[in-house]
PyMOL Python script that loads the backbone (N, CA, C, O; Angstrom):
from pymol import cmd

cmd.read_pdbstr("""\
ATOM      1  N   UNK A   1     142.995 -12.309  39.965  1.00  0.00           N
ATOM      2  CA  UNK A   1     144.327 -12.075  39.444  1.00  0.00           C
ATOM      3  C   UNK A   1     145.361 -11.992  40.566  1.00  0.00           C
ATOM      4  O   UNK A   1     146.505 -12.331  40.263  1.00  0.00           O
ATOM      5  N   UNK A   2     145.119 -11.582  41.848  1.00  0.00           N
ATOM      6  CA  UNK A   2     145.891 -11.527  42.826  1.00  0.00           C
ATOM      7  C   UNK A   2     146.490 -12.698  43.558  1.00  0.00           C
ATOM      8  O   UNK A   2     147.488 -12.700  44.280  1.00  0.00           O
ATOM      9  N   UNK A   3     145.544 -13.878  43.176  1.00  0.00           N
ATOM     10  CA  UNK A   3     146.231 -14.976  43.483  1.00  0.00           C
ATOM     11  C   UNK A   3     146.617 -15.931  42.747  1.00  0.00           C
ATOM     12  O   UNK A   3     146.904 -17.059  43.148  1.00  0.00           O
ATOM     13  N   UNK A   4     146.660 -15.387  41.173  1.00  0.00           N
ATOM     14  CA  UNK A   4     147.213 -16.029  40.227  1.00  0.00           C
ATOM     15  C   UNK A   4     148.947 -17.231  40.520  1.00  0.00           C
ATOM     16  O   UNK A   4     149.316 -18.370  40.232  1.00  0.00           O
ATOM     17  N   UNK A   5     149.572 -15.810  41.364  1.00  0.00           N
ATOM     18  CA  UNK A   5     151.123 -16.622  41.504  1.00  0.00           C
ATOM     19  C   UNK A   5     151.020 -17.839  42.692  1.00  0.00           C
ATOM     20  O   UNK A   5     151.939 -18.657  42.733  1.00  0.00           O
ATOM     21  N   UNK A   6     150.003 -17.939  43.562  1.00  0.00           N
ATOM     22  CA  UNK A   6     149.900 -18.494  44.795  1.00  0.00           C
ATOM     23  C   UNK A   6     149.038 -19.657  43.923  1.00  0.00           C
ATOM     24  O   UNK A   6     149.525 -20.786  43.869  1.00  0.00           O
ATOM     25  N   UNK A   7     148.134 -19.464  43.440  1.00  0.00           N
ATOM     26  CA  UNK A   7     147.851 -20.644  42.787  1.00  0.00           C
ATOM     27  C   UNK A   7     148.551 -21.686  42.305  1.00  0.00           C
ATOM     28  O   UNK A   7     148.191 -22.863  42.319  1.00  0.00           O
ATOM     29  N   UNK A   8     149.599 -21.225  41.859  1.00  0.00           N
ATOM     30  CA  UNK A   8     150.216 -22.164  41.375  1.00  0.00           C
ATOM     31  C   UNK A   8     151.259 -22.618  41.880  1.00  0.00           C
ATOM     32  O   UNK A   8     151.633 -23.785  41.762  1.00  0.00           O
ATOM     33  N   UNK A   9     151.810 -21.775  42.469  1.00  0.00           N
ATOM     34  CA  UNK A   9     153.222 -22.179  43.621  1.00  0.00           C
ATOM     35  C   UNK A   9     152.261 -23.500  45.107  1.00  0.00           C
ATOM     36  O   UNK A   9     152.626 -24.509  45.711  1.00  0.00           O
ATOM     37  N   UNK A  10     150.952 -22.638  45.071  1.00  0.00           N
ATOM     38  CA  UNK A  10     150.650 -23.551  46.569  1.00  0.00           C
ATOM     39  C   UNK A  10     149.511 -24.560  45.959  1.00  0.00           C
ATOM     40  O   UNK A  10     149.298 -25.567  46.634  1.00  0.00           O
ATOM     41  N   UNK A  11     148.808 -24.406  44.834  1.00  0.00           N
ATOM     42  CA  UNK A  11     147.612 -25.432  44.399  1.00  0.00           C
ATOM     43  C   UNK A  11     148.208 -25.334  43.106  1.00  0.00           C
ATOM     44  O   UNK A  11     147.570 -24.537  42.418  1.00  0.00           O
ATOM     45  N   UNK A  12     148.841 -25.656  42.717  1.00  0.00           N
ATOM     46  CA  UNK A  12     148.553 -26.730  41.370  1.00  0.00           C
ATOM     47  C   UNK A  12     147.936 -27.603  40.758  1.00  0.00           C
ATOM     48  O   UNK A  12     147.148 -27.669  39.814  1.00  0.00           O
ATOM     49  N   UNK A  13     148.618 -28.515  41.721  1.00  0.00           N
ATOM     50  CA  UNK A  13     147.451 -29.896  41.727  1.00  0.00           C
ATOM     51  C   UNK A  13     146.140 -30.155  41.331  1.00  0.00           C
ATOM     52  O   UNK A  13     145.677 -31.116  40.716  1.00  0.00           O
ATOM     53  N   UNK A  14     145.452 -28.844  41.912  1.00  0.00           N
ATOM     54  CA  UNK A  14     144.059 -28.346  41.830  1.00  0.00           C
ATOM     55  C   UNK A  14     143.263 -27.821  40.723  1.00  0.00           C
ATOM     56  O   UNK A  14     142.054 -27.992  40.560  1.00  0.00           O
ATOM     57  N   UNK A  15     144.348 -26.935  39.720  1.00  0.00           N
ATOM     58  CA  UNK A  15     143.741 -26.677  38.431  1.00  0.00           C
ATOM     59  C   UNK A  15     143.449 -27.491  37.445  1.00  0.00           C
ATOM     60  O   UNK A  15     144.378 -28.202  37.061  1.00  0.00           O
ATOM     61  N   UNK A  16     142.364 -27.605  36.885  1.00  0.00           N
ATOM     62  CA  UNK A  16     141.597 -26.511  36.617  1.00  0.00           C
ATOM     63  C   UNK A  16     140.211 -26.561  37.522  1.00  0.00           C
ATOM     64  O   UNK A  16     139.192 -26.008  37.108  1.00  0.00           O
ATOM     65  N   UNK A  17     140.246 -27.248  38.760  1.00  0.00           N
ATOM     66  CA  UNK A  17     138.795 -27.612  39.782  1.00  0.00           C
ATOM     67  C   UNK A  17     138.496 -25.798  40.085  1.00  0.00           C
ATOM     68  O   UNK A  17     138.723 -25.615  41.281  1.00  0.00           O
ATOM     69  N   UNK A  18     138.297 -25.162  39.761  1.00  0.00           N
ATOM     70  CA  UNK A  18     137.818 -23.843  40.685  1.00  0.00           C
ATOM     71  C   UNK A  18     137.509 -23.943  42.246  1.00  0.00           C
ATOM     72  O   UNK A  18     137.881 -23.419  43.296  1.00  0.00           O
ATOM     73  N   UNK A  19     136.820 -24.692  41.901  1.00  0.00           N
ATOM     74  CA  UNK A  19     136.114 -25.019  43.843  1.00  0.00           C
ATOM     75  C   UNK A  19     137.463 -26.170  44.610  1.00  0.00           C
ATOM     76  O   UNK A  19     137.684 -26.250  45.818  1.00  0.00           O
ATOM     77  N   UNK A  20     137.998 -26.738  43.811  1.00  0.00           N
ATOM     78  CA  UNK A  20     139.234 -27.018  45.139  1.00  0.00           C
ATOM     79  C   UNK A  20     140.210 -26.181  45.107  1.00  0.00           C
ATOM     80  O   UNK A  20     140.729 -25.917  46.192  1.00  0.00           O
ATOM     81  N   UNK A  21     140.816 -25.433  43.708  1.00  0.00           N
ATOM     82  CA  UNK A  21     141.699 -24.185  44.187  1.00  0.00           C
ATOM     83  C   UNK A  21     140.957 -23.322  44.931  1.00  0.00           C
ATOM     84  O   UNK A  21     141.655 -22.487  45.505  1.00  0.00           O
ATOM     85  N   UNK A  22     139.764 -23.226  45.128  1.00  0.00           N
ATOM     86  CA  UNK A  22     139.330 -21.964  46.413  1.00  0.00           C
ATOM     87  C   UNK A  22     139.679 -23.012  47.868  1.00  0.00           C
ATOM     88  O   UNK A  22     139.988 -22.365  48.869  1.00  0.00           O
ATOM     89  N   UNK A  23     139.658 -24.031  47.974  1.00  0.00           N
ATOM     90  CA  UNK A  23     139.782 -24.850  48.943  1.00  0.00           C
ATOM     91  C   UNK A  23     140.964 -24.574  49.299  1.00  0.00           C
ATOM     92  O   UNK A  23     141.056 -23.664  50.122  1.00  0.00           O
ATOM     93  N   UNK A  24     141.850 -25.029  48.973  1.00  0.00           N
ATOM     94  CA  UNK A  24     143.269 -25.051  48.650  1.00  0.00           C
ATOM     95  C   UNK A  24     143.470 -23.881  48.567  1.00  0.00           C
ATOM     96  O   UNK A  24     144.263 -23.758  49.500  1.00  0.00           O
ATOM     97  N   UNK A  25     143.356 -22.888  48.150  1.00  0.00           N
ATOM     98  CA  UNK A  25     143.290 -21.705  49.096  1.00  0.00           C
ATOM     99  C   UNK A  25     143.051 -20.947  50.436  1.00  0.00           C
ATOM    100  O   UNK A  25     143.822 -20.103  50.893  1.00  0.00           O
ATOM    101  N   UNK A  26     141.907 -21.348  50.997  1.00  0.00           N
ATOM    102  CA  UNK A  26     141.715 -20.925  52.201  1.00  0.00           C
ATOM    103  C   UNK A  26     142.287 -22.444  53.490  1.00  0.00           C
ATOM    104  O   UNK A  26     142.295 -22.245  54.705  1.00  0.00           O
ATOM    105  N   UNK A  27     142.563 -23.368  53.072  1.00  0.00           N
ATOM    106  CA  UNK A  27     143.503 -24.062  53.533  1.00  0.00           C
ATOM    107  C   UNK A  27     144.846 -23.328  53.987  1.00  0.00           C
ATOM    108  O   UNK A  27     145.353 -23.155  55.095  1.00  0.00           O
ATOM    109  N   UNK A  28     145.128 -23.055  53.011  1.00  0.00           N
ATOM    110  CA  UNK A  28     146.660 -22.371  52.758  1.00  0.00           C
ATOM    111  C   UNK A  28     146.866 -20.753  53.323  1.00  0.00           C
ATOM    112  O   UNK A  28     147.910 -20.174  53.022  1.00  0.00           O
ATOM    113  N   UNK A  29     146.063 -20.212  53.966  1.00  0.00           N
ATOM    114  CA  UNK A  29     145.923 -18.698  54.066  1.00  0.00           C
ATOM    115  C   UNK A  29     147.287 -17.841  54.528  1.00  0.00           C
ATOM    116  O   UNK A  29     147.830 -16.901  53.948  1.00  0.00           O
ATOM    117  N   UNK A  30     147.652 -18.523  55.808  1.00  0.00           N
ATOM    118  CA  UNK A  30     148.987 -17.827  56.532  1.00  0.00           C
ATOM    119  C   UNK A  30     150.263 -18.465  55.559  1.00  0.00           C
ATOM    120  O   UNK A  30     151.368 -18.255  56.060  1.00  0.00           O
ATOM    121  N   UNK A  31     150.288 -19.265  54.153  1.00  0.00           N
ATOM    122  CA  UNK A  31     151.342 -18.864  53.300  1.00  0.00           C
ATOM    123  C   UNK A  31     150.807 -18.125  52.041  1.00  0.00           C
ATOM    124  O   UNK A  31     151.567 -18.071  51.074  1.00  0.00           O
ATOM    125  N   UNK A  32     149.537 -17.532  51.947  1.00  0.00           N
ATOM    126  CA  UNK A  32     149.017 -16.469  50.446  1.00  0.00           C
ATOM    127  C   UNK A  32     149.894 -15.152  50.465  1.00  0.00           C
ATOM    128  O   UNK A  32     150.092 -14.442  51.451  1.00  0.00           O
ATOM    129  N   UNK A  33     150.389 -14.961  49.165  1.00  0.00           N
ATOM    130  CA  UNK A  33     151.234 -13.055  49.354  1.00  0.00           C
ATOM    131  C   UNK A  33     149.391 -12.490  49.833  1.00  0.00           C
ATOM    132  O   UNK A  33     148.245 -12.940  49.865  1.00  0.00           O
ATOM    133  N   UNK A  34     150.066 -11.393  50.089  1.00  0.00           N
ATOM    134  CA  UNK A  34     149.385 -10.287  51.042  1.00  0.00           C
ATOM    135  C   UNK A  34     148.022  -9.452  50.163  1.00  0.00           C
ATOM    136  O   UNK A  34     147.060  -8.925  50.722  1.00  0.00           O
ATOM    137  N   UNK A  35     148.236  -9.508  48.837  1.00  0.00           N
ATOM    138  CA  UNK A  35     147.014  -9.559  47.830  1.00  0.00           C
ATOM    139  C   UNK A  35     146.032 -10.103  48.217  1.00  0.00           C
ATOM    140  O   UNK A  35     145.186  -9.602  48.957  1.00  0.00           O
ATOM    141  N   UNK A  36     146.030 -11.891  47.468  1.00  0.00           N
ATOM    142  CA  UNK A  36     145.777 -12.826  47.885  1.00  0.00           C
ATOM    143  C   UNK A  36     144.885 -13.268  49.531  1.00  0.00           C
ATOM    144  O   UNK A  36     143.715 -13.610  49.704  1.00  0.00           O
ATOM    145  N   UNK A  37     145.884 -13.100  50.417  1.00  0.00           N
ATOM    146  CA  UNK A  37     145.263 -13.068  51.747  1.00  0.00           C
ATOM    147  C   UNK A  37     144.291 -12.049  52.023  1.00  0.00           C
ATOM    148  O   UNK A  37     143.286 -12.444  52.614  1.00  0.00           O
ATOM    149  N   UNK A  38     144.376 -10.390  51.629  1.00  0.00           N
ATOM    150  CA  UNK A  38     143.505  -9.818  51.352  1.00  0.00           C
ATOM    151  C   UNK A  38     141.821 -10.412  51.190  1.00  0.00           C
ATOM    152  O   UNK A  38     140.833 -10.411  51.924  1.00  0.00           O
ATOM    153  N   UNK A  39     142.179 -10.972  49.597  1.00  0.00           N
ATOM    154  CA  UNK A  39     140.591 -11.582  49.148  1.00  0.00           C
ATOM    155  C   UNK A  39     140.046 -12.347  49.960  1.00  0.00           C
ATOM    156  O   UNK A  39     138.864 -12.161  50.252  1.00  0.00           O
ATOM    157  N   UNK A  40     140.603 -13.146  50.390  1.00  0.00           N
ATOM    158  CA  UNK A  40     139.882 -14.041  51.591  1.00  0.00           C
ATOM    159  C   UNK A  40     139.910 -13.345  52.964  1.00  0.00           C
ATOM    160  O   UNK A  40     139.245 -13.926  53.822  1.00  0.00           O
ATOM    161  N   UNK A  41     140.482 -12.326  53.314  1.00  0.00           N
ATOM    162  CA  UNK A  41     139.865 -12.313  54.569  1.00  0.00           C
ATOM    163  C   UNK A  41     139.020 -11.551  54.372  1.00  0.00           C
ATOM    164  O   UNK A  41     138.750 -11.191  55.518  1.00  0.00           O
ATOM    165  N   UNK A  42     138.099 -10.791  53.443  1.00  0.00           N
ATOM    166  CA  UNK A  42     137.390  -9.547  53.511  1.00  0.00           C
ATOM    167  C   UNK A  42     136.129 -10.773  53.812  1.00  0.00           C
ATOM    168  O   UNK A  42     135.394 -10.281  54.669  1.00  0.00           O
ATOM    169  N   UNK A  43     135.618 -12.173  53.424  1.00  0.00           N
ATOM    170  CA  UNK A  43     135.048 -12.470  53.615  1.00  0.00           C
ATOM    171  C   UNK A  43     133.268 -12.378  53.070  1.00  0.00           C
ATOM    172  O   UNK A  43     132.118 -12.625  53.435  1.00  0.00           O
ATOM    173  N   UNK A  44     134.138 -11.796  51.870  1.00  0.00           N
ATOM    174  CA  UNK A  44     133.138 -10.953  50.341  1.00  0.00           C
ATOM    175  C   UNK A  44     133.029 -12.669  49.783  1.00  0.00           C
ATOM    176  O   UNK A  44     134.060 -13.288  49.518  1.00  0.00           O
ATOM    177  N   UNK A  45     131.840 -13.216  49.674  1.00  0.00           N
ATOM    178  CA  UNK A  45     131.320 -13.814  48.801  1.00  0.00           C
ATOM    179  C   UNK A  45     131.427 -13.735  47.357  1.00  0.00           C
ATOM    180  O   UNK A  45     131.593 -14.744  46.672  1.00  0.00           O
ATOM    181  N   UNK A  46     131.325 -12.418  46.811  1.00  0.00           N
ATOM    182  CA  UNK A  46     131.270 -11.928  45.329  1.00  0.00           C
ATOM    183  C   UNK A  46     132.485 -11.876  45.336  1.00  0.00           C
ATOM    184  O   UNK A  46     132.785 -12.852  44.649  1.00  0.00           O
ATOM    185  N   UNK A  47     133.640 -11.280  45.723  1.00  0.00           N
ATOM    186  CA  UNK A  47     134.758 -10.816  45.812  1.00  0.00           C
ATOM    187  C   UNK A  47     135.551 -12.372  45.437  1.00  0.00           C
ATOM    188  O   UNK A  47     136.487 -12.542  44.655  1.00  0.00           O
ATOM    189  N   UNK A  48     134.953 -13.235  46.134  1.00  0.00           N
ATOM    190  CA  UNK A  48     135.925 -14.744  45.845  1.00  0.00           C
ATOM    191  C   UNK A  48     134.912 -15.238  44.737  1.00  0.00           C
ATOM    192  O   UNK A  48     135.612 -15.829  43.915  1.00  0.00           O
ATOM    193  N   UNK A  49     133.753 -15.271  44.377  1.00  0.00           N
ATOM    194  CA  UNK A  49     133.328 -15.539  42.754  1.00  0.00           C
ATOM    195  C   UNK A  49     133.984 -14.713  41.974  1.00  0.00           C
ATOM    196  O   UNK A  49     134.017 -15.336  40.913  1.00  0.00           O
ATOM    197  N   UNK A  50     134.638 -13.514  41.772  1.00  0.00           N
ATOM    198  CA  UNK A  50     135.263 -12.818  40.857  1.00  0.00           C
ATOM    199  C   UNK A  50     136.645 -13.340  41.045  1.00  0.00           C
ATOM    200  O   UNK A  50     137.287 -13.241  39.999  1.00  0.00           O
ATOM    201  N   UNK A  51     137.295 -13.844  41.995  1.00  0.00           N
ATOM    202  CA  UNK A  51     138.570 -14.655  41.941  1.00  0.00           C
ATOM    203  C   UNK A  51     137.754 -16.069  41.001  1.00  0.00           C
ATOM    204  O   UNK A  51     138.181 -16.446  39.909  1.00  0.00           O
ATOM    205  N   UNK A  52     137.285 -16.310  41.272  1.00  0.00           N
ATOM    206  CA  UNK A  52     137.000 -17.651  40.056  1.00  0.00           C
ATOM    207  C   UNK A  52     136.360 -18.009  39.281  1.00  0.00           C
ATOM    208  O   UNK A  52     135.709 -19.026  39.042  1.00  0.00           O
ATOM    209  N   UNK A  53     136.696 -16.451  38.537  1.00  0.00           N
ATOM    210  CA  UNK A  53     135.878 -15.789  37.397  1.00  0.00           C
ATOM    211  C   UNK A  53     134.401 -16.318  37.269  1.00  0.00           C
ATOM    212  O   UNK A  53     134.115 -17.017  36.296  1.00  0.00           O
ATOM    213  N   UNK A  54     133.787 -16.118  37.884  1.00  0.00           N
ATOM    214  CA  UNK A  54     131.817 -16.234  37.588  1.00  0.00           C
ATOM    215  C   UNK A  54     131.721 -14.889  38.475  1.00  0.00           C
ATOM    216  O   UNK A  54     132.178 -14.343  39.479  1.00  0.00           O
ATOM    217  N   UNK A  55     130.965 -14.762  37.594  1.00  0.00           N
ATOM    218  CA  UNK A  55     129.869 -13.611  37.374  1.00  0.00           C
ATOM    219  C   UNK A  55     129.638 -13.409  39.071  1.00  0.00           C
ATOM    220  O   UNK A  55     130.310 -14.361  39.467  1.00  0.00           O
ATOM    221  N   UNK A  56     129.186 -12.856  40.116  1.00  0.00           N
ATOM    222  CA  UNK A  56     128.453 -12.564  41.101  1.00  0.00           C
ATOM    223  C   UNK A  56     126.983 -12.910  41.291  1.00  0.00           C
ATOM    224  O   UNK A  56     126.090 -12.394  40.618  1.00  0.00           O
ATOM    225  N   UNK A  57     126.824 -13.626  42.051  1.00  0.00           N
ATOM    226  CA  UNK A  57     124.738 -13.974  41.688  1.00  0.00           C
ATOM    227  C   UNK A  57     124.285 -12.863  41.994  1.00  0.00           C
ATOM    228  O   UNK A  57     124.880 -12.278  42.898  1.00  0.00           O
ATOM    229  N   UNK A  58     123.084 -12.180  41.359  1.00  0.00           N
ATOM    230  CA  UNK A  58     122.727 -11.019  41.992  1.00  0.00           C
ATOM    231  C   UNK A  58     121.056 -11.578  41.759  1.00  0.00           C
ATOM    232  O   UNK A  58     120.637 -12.394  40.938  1.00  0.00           O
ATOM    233  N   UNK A  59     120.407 -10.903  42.678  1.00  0.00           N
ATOM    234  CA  UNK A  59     118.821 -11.271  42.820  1.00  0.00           C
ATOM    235  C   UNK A  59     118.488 -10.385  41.386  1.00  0.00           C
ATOM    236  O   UNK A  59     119.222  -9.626  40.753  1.00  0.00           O
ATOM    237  N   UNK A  60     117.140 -10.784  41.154  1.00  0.00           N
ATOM    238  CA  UNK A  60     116.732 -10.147  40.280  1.00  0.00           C
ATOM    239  C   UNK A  60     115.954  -8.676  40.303  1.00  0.00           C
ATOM    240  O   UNK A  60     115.510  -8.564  41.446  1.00  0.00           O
ATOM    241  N   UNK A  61     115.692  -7.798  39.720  1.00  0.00           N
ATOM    242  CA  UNK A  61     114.952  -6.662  40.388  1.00  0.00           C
ATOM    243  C   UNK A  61     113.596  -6.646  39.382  1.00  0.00           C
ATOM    244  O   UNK A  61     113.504  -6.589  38.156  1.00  0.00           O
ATOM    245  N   UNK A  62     112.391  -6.738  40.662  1.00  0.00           N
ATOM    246  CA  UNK A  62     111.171  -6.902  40.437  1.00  0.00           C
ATOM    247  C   UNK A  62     110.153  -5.284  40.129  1.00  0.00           C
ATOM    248  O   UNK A  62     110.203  -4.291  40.856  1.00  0.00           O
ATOM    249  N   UNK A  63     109.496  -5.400  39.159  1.00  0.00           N
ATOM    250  CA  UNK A  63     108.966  -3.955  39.386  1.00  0.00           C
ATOM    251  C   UNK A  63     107.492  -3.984  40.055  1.00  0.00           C
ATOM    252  O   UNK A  63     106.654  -4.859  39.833  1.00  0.00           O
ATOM    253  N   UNK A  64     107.285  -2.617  41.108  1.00  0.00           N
ATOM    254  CA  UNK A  64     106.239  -2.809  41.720  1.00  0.00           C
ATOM    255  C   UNK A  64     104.733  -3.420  41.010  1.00  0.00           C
ATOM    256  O   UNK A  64     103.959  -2.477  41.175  1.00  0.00           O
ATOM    257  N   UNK A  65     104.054  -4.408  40.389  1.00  0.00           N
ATOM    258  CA  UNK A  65     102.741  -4.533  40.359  1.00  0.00           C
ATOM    259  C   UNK A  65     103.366  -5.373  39.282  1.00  0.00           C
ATOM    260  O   UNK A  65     104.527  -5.701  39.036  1.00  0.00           O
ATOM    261  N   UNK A  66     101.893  -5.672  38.576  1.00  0.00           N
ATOM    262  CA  UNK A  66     102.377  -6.801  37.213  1.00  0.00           C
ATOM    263  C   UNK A  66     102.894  -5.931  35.834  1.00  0.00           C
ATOM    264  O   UNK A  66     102.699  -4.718  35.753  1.00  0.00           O
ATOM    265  N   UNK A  67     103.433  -6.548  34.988  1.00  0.00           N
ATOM    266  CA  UNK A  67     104.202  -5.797  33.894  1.00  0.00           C
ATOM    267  C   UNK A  67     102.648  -5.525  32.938  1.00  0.00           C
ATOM    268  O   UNK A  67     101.637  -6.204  32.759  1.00  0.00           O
ATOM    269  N   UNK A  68     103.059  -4.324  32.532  1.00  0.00           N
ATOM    270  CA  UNK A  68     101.887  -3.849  32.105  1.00  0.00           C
ATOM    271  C   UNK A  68     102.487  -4.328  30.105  1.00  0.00           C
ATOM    272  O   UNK A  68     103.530  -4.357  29.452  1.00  0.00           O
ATOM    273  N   UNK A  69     101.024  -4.606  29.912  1.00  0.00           N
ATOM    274  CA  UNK A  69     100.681  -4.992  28.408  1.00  0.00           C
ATOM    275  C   UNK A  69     101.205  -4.560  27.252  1.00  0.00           C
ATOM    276  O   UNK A  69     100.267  -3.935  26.758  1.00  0.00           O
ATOM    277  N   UNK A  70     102.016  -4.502  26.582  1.00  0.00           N
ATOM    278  CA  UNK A  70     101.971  -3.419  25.435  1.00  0.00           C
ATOM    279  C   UNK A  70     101.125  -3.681  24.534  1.00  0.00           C
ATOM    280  O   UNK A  70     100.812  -4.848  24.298  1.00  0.00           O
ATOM    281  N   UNK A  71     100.530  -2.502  23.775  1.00  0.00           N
ATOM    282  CA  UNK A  71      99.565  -2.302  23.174  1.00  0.00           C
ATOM    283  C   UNK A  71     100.311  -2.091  21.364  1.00  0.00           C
ATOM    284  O   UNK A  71     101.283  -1.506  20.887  1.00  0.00           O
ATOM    285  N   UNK A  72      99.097  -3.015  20.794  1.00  0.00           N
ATOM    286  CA  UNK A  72      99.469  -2.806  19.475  1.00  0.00           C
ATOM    287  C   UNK A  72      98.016  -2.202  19.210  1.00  0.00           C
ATOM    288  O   UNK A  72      96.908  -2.503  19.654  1.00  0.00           O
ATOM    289  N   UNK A  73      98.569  -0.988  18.087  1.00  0.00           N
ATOM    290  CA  UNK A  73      97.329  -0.824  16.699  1.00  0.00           C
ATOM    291  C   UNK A  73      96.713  -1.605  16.105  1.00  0.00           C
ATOM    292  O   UNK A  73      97.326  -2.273  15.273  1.00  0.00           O
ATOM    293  N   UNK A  74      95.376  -1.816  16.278  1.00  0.00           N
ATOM    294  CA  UNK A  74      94.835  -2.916  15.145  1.00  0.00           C
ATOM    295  C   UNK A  74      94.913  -1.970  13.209  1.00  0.00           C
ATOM    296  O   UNK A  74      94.930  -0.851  12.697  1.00  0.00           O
ATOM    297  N   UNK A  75      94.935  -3.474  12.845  1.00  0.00           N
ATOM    298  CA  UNK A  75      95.360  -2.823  11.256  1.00  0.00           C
ATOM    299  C   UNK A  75      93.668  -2.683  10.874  1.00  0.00           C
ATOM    300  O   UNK A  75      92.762  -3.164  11.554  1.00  0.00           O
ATOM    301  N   UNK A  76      93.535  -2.035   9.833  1.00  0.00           N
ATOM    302  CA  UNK A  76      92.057  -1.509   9.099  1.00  0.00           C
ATOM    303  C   UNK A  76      92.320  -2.605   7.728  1.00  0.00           C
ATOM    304  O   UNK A  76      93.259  -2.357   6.971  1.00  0.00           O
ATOM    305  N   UNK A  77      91.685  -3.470   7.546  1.00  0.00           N
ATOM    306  CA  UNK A  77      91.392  -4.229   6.410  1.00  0.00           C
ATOM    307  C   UNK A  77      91.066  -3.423   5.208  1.00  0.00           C
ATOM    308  O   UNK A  77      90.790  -3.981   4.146  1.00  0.00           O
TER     309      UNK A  77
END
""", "prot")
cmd.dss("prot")
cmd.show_as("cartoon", "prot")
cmd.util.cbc("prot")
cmd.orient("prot")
């Protein structure tokens, strides 16, 4: 959202590509408002996927050993 106004004043052209307005963004850095320049210099990976709205990849979390069985009741005929 912070570089909503810079988007469009400095990449236009570019919407709706996500990956060339991030281009066209960090092209453009020393004219982004101060928001904007913010996100890119922190140099946060996730931080610039949440500028172009996707989700963050996150690894998956494994539990120690194999997933244990669940158990059903057998029925009585």
């Amino acid at each position: 959202m912070a570089c909503t106004p810079d988007v469009f004043r400095l990449c236009g052209a570019q919407i709706p590509d996500a990956d060339r307005i991030v281009a066209c963004l960090r092209a453009n850095v020393p004219q982004l408002s101060p928001g904007c320049r913010a996100v890119f210099d922190t140099g946060d990976p996730q931080q610039t996927a949440r500028q172009r709205g996707r989700a963050p990849q996150s690894r998956p979390q494994y539990e120690a050993g194999p997933p244990r069985r669940q158990q059903f009741p057998l029925e009585d005929d």
